[in-house]
LUMKOL-718767 format. One line per field, with one value per residue (C-alpha): x, y, z; residue number from 1; residue in three letters. Coordinates in steps of 0.1 Angstrom, whole numbers. Example, Ala and Ser with C-alpha at 12.3 -4.5 7.8 and 13.67 -1.06 7.14 Angstrom:
x <- [123,137]
y <- [-45,-11]
z <- [78,71]
k <- [1,2]
r <- [ALA,SER]
END
This chain:
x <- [-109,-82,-53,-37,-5,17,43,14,24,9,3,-25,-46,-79,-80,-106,-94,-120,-158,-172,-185,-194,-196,-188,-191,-196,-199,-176,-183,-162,-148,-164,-157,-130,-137,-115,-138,-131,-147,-135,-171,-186,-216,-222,-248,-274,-280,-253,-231,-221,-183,-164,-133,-132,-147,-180,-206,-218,-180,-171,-135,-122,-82,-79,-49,-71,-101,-69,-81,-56,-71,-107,-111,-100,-96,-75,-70,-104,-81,-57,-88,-82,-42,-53,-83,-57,-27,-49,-73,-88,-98,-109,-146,-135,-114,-146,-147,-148,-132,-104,-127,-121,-151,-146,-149,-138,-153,-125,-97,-69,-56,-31,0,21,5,-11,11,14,-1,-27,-59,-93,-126,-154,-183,-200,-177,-156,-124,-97,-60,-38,-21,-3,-1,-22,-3,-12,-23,-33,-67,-67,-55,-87,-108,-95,-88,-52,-25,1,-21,-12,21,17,-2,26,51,29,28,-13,-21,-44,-39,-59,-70,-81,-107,-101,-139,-169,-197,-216,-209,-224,-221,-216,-197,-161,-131,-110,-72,-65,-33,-3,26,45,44,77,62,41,24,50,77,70,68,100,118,89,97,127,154,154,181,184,195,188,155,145,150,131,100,102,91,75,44,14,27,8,16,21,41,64,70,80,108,116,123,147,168,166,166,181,138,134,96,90,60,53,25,5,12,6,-16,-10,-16,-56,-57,-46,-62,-94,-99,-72,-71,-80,-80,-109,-85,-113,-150,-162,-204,-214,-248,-274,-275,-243,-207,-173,-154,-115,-97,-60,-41,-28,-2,1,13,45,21,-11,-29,-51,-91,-108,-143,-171,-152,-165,-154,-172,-170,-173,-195,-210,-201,-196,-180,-214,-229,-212,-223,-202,-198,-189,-155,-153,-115,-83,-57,-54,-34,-59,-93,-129,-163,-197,-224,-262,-280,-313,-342,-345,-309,-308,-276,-246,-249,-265,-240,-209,-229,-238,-208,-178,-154,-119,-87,-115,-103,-126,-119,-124,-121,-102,-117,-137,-149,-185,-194,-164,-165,-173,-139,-157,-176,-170,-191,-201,-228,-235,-269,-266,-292,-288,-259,-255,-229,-208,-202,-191,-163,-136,-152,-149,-115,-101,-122,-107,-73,-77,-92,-125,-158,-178,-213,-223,-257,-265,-299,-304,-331,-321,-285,-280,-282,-252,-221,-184,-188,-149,-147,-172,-159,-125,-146,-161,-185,-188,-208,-245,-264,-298,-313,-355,-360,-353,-373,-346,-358,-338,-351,-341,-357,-343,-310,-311,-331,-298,-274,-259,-251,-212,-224,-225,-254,-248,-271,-273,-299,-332,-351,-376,-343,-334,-373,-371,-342,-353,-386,-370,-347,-372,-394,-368,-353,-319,-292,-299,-262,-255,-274,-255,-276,-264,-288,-274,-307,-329,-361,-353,-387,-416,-440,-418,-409,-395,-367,-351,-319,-314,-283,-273,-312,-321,-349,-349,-375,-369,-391,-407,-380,-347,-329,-323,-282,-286,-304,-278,-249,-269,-267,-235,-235,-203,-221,-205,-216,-207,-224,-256,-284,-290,-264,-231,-249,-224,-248,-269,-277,-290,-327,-340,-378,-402,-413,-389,-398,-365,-353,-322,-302,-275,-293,-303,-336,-323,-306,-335,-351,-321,-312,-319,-300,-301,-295,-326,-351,-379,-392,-428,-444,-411,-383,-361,-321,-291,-273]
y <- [-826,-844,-833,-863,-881,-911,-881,-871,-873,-910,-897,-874,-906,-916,-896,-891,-905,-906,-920,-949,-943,-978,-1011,-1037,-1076,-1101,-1136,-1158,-1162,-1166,-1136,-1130,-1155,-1177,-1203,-1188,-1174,-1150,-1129,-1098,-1085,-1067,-1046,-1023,-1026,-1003,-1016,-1028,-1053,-1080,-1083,-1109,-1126,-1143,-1111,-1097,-1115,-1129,-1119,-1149,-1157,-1184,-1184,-1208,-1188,-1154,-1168,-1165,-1141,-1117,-1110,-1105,-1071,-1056,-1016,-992,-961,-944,-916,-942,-944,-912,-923,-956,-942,-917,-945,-966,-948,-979,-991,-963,-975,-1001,-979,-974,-974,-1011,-1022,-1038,-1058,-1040,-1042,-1003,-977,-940,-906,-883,-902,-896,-932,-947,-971,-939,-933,-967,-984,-1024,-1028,-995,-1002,-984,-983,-988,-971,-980,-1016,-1033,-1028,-1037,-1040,-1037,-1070,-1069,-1052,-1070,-1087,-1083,-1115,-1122,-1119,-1084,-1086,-1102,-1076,-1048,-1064,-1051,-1079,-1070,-1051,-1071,-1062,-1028,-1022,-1036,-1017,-986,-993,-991,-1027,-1021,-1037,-1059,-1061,-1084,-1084,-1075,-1071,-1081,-1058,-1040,-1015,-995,-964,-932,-947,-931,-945,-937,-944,-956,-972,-970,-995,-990,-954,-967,-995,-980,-1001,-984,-996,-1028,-1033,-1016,-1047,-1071,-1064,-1037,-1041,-1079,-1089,-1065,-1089,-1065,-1053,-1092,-1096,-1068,-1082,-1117,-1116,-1079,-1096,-1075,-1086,-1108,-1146,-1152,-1114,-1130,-1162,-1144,-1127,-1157,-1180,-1156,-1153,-1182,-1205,-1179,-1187,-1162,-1167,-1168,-1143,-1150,-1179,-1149,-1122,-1138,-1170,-1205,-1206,-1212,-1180,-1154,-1125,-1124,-1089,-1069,-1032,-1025,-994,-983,-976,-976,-973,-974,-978,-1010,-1008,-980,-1002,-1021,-1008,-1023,-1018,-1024,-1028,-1029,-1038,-1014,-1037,-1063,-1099,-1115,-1144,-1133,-1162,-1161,-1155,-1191,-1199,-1188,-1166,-1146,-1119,-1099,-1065,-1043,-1013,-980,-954,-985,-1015,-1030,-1036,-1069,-1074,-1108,-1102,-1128,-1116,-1108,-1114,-1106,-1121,-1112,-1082,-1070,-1076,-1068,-1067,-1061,-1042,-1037,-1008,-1030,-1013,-1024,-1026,-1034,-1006,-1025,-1019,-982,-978,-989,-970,-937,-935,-953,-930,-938,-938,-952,-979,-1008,-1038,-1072,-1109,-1135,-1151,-1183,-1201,-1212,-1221,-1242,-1255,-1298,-1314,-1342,-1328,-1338,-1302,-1271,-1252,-1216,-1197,-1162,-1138,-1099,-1095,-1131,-1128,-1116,-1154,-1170,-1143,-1160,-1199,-1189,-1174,-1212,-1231,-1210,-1215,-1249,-1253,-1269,-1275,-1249,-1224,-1194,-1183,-1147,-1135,-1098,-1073,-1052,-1047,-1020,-1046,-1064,-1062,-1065,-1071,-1066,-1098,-1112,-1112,-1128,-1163,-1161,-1184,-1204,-1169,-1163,-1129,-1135,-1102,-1100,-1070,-1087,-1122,-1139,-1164,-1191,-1224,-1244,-1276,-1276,-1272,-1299,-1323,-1318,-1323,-1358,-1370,-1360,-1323,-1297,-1270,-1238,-1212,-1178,-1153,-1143,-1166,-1170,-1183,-1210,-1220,-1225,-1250,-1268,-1274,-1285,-1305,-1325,-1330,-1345,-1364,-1345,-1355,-1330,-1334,-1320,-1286,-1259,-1227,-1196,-1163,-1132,-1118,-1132,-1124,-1116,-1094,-1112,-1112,-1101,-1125,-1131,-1147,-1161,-1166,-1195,-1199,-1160,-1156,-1126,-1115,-1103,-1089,-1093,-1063,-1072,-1055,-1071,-1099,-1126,-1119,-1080,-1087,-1110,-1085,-1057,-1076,-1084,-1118,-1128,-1149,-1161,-1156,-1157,-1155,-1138,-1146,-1188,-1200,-1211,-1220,-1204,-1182,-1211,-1209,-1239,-1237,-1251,-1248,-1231,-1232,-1217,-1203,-1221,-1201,-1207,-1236,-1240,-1261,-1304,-1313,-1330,-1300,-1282,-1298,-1280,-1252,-1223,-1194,-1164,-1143,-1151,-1176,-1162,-1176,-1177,-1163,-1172,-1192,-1203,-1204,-1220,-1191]
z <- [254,258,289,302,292,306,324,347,384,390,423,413,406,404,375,348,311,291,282,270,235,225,240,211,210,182,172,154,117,84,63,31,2,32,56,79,109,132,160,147,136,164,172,193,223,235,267,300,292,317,321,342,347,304,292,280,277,242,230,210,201,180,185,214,226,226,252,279,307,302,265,282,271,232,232,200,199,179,165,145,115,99,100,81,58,48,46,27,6,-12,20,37,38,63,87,109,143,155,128,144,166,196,226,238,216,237,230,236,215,241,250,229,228,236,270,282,304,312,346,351,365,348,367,341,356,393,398,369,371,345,340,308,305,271,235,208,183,153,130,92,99,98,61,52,76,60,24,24,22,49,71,104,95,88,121,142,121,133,168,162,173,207,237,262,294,323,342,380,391,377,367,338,315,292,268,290,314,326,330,356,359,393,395,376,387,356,339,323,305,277,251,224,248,251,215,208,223,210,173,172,199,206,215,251,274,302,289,283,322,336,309,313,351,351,370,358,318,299,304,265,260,288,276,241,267,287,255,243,277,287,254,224,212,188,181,140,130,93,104,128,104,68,80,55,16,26,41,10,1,-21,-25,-50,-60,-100,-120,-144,-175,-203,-205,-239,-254,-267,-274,-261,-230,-229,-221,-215,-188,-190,-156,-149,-115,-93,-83,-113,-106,-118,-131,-151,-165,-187,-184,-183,-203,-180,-154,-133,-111,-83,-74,-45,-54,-36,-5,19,-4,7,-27,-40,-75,-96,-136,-162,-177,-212,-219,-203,-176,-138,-145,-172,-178,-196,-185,-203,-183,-191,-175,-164,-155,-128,-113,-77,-77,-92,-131,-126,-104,-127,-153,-142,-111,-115,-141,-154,-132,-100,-77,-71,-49,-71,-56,-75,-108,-105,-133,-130,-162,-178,-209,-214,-221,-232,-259,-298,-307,-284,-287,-274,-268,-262,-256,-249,-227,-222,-252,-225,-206,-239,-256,-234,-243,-281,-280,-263,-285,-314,-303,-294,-331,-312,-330,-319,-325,-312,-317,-307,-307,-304,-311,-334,-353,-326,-300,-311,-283,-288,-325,-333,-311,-330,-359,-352,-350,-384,-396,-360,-351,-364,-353,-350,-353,-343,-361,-393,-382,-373,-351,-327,-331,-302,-312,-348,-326,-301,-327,-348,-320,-307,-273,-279,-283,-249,-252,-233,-227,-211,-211,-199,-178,-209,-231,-202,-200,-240,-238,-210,-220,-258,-243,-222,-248,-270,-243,-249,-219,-197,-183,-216,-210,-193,-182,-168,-163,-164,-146,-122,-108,-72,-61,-49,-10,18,43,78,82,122,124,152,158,162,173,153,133,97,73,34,15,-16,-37,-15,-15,12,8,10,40,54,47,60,94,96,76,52,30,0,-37,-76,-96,-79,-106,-90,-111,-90,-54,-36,-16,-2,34,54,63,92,88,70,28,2,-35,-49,-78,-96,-109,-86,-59,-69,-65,-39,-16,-17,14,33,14,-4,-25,-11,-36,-58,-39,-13,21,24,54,77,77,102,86,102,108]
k <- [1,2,3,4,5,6,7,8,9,10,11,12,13,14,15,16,17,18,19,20,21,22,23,24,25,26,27,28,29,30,31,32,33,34,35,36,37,38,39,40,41,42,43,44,45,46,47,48,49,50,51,52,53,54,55,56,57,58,59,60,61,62,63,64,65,66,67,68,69,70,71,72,73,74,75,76,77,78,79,80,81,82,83,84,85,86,87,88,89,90,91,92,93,94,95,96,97,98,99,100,101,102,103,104,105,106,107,108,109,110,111,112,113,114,115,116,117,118,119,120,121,122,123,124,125,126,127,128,129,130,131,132,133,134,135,136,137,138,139,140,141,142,143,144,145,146,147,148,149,150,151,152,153,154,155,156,157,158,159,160,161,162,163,164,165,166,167,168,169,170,171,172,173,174,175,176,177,178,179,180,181,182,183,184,185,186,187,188,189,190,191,192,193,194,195,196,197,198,199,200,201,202,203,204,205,206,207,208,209,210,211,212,213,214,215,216,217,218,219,220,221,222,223,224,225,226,227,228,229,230,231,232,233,234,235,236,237,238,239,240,241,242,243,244,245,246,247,248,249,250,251,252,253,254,255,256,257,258,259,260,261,262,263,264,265,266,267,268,269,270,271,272,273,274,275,276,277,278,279,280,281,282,283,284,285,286,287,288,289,290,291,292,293,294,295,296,297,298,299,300,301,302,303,304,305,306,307,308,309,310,311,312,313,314,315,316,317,318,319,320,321,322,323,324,325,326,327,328,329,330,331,332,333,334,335,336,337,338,339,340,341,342,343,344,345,346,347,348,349,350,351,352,353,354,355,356,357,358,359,360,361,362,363,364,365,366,367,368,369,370,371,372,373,374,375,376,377,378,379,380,381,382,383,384,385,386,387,388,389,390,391,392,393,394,395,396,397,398,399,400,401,402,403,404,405,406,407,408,409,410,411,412,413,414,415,416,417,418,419,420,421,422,423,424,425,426,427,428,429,430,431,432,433,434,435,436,437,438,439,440,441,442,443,444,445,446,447,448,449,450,451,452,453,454,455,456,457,458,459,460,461,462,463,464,465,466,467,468,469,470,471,472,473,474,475,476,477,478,479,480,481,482,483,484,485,486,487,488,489,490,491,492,493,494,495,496,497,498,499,500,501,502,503,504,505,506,507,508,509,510,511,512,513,514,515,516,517,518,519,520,521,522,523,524,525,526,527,528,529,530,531,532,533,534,535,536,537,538,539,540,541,542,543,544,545,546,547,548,549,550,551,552,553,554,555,556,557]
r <- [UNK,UNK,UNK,UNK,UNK,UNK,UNK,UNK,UNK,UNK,UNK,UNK,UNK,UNK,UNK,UNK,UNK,UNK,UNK,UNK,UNK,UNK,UNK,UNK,UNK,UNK,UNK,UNK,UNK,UNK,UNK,UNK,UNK,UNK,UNK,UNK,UNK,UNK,UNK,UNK,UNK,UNK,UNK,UNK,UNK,UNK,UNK,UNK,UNK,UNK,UNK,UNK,UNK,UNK,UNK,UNK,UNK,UNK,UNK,UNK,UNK,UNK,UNK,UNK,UNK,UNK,UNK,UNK,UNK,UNK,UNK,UNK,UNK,UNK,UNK,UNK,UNK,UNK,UNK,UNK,UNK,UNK,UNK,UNK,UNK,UNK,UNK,UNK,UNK,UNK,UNK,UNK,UNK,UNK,UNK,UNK,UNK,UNK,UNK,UNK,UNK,UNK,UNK,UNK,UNK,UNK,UNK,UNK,UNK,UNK,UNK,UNK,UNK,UNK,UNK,UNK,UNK,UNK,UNK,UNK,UNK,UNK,UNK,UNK,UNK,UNK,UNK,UNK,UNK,UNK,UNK,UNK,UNK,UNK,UNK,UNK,UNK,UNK,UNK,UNK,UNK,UNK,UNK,UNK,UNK,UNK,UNK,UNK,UNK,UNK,UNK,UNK,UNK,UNK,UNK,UNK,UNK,UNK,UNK,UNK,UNK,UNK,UNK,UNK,UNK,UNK,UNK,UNK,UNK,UNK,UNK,UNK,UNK,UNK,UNK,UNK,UNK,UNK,UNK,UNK,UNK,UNK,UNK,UNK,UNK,UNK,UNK,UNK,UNK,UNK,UNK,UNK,UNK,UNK,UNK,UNK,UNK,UNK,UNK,UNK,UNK,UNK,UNK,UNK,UNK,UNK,UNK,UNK,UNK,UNK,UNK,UNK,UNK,UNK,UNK,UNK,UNK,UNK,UNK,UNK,UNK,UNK,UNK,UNK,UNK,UNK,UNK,UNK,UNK,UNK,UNK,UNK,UNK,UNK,UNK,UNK,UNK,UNK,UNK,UNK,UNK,UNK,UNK,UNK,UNK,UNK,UNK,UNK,UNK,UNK,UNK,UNK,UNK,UNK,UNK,UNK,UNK,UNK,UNK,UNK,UNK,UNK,UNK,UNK,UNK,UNK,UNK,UNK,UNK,UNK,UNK,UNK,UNK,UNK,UNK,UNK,UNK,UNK,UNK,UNK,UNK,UNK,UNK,UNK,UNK,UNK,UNK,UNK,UNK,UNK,UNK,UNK,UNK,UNK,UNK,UNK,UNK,UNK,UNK,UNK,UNK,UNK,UNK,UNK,UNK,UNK,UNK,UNK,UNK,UNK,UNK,UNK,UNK,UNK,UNK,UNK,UNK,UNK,UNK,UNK,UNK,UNK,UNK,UNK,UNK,UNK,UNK,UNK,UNK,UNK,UNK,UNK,UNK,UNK,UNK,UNK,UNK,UNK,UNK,UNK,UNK,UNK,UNK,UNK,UNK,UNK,UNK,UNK,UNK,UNK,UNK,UNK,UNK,UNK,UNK,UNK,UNK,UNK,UNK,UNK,UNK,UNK,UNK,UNK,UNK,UNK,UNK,UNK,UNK,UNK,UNK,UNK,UNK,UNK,UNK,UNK,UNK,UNK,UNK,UNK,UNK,UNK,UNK,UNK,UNK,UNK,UNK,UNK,UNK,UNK,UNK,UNK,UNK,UNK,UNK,UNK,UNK,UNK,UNK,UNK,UNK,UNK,UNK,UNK,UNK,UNK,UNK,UNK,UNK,UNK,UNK,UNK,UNK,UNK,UNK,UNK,UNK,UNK,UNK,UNK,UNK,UNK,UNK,UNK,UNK,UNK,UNK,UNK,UNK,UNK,UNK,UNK,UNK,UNK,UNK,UNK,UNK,UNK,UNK,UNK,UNK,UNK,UNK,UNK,UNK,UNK,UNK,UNK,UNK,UNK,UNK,UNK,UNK,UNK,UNK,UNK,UNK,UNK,UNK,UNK,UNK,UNK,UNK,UNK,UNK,UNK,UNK,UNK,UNK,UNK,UNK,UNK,UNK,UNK,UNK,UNK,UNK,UNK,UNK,UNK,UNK,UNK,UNK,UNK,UNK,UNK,UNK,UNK,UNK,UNK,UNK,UNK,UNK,UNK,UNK,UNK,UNK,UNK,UNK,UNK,UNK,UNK,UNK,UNK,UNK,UNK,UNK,UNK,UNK,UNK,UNK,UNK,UNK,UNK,UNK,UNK,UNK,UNK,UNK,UNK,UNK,UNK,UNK,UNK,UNK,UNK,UNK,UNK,UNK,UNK,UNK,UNK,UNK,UNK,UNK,UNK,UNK,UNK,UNK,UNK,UNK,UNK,UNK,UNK,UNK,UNK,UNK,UNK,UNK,UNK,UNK,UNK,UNK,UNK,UNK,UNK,UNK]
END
């Protein structure tokens, strides 16, 4: 339980405050989809951790600024996550204990900003000592950490920012340990308090004296106080709290506002901001759009968009058999009026602006990547096919769409013998027209193997799967630079493995297509699959999401 507070007699010290839960370091890497990287992503350790004067050891830290020994050591208050998973319910899965990057995790939740004070003195355990320096000042990239866009600000608005500490002894420290309150020069300098005039009260001319030479502050805290007594400096915050143009937010809020049966295994799904945007552009040909699926957020699954703008958009689903958890979870989970997370649109699979005549070969859901192409091309009164070959008449997706283009459209339905003949196709087409294909792998194979056989520009061809194969032999994998070891079961994937362990690594389209998952590979033989890697980038590379180590691989990661 928790008994102590900051009006305690400070002459009743040491005093027990509370227990080590978790010990928590990390290394720098990039958030997910950004090359922004940050140290923010820790884990916590099993086993004594060294500490000394620049902080624990392995603790990685990119800001230049935040690798000053008086930010050696990150603690926040544990019991502020139920405040933010309930403040923020569409993030709620990230409000997790160490989720704020902080290197001690406590048991009993009784420290805060309201009773830490500048200046008190912890033992950790047996030896280290520590002392709080300053309050943590809140920058942008907690907005991409907890995919809310003014998060930084919000936790300094809240006072729930953290604080850090430098190291006065040298030791280890582990889980279990206590930490005792020894000394406490200042019980009327409180985190909270030092804030107040921080962000609130700035311009106490009394207040600014006391800080600016209070000699247990923070160097960079003081020199915030000495500027403005001494110079009339007051520092702007927009750059620390909202980061440049490069650094926006991926991730938005949508709302499942319709969900409507296609065929017996395809269904729409029509999404609508939570928080529309003054400008909605338009969907562009070959969009696509991830998602963030399951208990965790952990499942990212990327889905060619059907129609729509930013504000408002469509997607077409199948249930696959043998769904690795993102369409049998939209499927048989996600309901209307749920919140999903969704990235920004990226278009993959663009349309030639070069071509006299486009072409379009759809199979099965693969209709889904060219509904947006045929609406431009109609508008833009383009030459244009579409050829859709389906099973049966049942099989046939988004046929009030369909219809709007005409005569440009042929079903090919199986059931009735309908039949695509690639090679009558290509053998008709000239060297001003653009082919485009997705569908099964088998579909792809086809027009490759037609188009190499006639000699057809293969810079013409355009393929995008909409499945992949992504099962195959297990394999090791050894990550060098991180030095960690990873197994890949026959039914997962290289990037669900990578994520699993902590990894951001980026991805589209997930099906081999974009190449945005690839991963540097140091040694070792790959199984490429795909079409987003040259011939050429194989010998250093390899998609994640889709191709296979064999035996074990070494990545540069």
């Amino acid at each position: 339980m928790c008994s102590w507070s900051v009006s305690q007699d400070p002459l009743s010290l040491p005093r027990y405050v509370d227990t080590i839960l978790q010990v928590r370091t990390g290394k720098a890497k990039a958030f997910y989809g950004l090359s922004t990287q940050s140290g923010i992503f820790k884990t916590p350790h099993s086993q004594p951790v060294r500490v000394n004067t620049i902080g624990l050891e392995g603790d990685e830290r990119v800001y230049v600024p935040h690798q000053s020994p008086e930010k050696a050591i990150h603690q926040y208050a544990s019991q502020h996550y139920s405040f933010w998973q309930k403040e923020l319910p569409q993030s709620a899965h990230l409000f997790v204990k160490g989720g704020f990057g902080e290197n001690i995790v406590t048991q009993n939740e009784c420290m805060s900003e309201e009773n830490v004070c500048i200046g008190d003195i912890y033992r950790l355990g047996k030896d280290v000592e520590i002392q709080v320096s300053e309050p943590r000042a809140p920058c942008y990239k907690l907005n991409h950490r907890f995919q809310v866009k003014d998060m930084s600000k919000r936790s300094q608005d809240a006072n729930k920012t953290g604080w850090y500490y430098r190291v006065l002894k040298e030791g280890y420290i582990e889980a279990g340990d206590e930490m005792v309150l020894i000394e406490r020069p200042h019980p009327q300098w409180t985190i909270i308090n030092i804030q107040k005039y921080l962000y609130k009260e700035r311009k106490n001319a009394e207040v600014m004296k006391e800080l600016a030479y209070l000699p247990k502050l923070g160097e960079e805290t003081r020199e915030i106080f000495l500027g403005r007594l001494q110079r009339g400096y007051f520092r702007e915050d927009n750059d620390r709290l909202i980061g440049g143009e490069e650094n926006l937010l991926r991730w938005s809020p949508y709302r499942l506002i319709e969900k409507k049966t296609e065929t017996p295994r395809i269904s729409s799904f029509v999404f609508e901001a939570v928080t529309p945007r003054e400008q909605s552009p338009k969907v562009e040909p070959g969009s696509h759009i991830r998602v963030k699926l399951g208990e965790n957020g952990k499942l990212v699954r990327a889905y060619s968009v059907v129609g729509g703008d930013s504000n408002r958009f469509e997607l077409g689903i199948a249930l696959e058999p043998e769904s690795r958890g993102g369409s049998k979870y939209l499927h048989a989970e996600v309901k209307v009026g749920d919140v999903l997370p969704f990235s920004e649109m990226k278009s993959d699979f663009p349309l030639a602006e070069d071509a006299d005549n486009h072409i379009m070969i759809a199979g099965g859901i693969g209709i889904t990547a060219f509904l947006a192409s045929a609406h431009v091309m109609k508008q833009r009164k383009l030459k244009y096919e579409l050829l859709y070959a389906v099973r049966s008449a049942a099989d046939v997706a988004f046929a009030s769409q369909l219809d709007n283009f005409g005569d440009n459209v042929k079903v090919l339905n199986g059931s009735k013998g309908q039949r695509l003949n690639v090679l009558e196709i290509l053998e008709k087409a000239d060297h001003c027209t653009h082919i485009y294909v997705c569908g099964p792998e088998r579909l792809l194979e086809t027009v490759k193997s037609a188009a190499t056989s006639l000699k057809f520009p293969q810079s013409n061809v355009h393929f995008e799967a909409f499945t992949a194969s992504t099962s195959g032999d297990p394999f090791s994998v050894e990550l060098e630079k991180s030095e960690k070891n990873l197994e890949v079961k026959q039914e997962e994937t290289l990037l669900d493995i990578l994520r699993d362990a902590g990894f951001d690594v980026g991805s589209s389209c997930e099906v081999g297509n974009c190449g945005t998952c690839r991963v540097g590979v140091r040694s070792g033989r790959v199984e490429h699959r795909g079409t987003g890697l040259l011939d050429d980038e194989k010998e250093g590379y390899m998609l994640s999401c889709v191709s296979r180590g064999i035996g074990r691989i070494v990545l540069d990661l």
